[in-house]
C-alpha positions as semicolon CSV with decimal commas, in nm:
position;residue;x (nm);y (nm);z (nm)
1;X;1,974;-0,185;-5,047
2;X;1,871;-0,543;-5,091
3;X;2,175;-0,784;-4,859
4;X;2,270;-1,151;-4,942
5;X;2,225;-1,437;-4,691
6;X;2,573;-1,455;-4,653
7;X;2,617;-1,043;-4,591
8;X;2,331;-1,043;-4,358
9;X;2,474;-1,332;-4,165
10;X;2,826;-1,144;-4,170
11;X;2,677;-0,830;-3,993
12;X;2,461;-1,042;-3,777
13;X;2,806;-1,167;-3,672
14;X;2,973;-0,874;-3,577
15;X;2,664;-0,733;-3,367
16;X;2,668;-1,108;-3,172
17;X;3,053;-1,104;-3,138
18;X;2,973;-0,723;-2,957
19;X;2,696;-0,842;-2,768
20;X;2,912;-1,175;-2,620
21;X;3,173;-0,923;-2,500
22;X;2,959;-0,751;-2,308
23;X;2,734;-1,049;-2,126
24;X;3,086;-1,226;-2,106
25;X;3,249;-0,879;-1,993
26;X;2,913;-0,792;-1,713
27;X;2,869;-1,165;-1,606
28;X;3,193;-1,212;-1,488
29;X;3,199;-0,879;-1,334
30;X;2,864;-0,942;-1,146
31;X;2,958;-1,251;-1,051
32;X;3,358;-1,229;-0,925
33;X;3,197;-0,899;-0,740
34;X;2,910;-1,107;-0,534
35;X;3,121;-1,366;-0,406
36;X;3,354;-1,061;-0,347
37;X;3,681;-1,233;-0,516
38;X;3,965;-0,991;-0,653
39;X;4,046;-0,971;-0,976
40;X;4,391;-1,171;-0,859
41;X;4,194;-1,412;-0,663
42;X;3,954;-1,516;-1,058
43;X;4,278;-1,516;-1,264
44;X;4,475;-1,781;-0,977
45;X;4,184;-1,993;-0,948
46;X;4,129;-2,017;-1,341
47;X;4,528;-2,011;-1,454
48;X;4,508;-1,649;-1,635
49;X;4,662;-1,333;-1,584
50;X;4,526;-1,103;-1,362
51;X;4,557;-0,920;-1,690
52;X;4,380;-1,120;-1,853
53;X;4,041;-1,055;-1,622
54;X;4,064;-0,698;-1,643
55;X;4,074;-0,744;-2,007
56;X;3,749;-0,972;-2,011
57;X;3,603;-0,746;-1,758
58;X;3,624;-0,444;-1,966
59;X;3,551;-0,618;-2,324
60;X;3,871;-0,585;-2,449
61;X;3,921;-0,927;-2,548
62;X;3,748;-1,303;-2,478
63;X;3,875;-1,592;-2,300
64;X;3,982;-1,852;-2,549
């Protein structure tokens, strides 16, 4: 099955959007637990819900 530029680039897309999650979703992670801040203490320093961590944390969603 031969793709157009614009399919390939479509599916490329999808498999980057995944992969930001996750190095989003782990960096945060790594880096809120090394300087040993709560999930509370990220999410009052940057505005957000504490919801709204544990969402990024887990690759539920993005920050905007």
């Amino acid at each position: 099955m031969k793709w157009s530029v614009d399919e390939a680039k479509s599916v490329g897309g999808v498999k980057s959007m995944k992969m930001q999650k996750s190095n989003i979703a782990y960096n945060l992670t790594t880096l809120r637990q090394l300087n040993k801040f709560s999930q509370e203490e990220v999410a009052e320093r940057i505005g957000v819900s504490r919801q709204a961590v544990a969402k990024w944390e887990a690759g539920q969603s993005v920050p905007d």
